[in-house]
C-alpha positions, 0 to 999 in steps of 0.5 A: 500500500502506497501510504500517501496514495488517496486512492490506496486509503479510500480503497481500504476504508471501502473494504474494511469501513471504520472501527474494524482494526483491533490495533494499528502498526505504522511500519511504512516509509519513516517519513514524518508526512506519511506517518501523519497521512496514516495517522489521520487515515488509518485512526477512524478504522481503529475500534474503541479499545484499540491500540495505535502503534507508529514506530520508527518516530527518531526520523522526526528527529532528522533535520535535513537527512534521509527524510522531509520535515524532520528537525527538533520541535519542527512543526511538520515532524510526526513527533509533534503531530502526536504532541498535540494528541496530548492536548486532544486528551486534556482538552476539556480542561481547556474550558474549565477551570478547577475551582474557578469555572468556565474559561471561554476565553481559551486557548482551545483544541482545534475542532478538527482534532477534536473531530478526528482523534476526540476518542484518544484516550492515552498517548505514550512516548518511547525511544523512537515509539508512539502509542496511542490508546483509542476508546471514549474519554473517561468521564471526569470525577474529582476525587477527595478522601475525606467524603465531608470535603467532597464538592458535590458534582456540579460545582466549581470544584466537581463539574459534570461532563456538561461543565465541559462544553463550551456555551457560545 
């Protein structure tokens, strides 16, 4: 398969649809435009409680050698791409402050990456690895071992999932 070929990824979302693959393996070209193409491509077809596994992630790494888009902190680079999947993880604590409230005024996760990777549920780094967990945000609970100083869900101190969304 041709990872940057449309016609290639339209062909295997046609014979294989989404949520169909218990784990995902990148093991293609090394080059930081490829693993996003297939990141982006190959995550929708991943099911819940699935497993993506991009390896080979150093060539993020390479400024100006063997691959395109490589360079500490470069914006183009796979590595960075997956940083950003962090922030996907977190991303409602972007619209709520803890003890504070809403916090409209951002800045916010972009909906696109909220759209394509809203069910990232883990990122892991290793020398040269990127792993990405996929299933349903879990709901968020604060938790407090003395019961008597537990803020009750709802408040400031203990939102409710709906606390996590955004009024416009």
């Amino acid at each position: 398969m041709d990872q940057g070929s449309e016609e290639s990824w339209n062909n295997l979302r046609d014979r294989f649809g989404v949520s169909y693959f218990d784990i995902v393996i990148e093991d293609g070209s090394h080059e930081n435009r490829d693993q996003i193409v297939t990141l982006n491509e190959s995550f929708a077809m991943l099911k819940d409680g699935g497993i993506y596994f991009c390896e080979d992630v150093h060539t993020s790494y390479y400024n100006g050698v063997r691959v395109e888009g490589g360079g500490l902190e470069s914006k183009d680079s796979f590595v960075e791409y997956a940083k950003k999947l962090a922030d996907v993880v977190n991303e409602r604590h972007t619209k709520f402050a803890l003890g504070v409230g809403p916090t409209p005024a951002g800045p916010h996760v972009s909906q696109d990456l909220l759209d394509r990777f809203g069910h990232v549920r883990g990122v892991h780094f290793y020398d040269s690895v990127v792993v990405l967990e996929k299933d349903s945000p879990p709901i968020f609970r604060r938790v407090n071992s003395d019961k008597q100083r537990q803020p009750p869900v709802g408040t400031k101190g203990n939102p409710s999932p709906q606390d996590f969304v955004l009024k416009t």
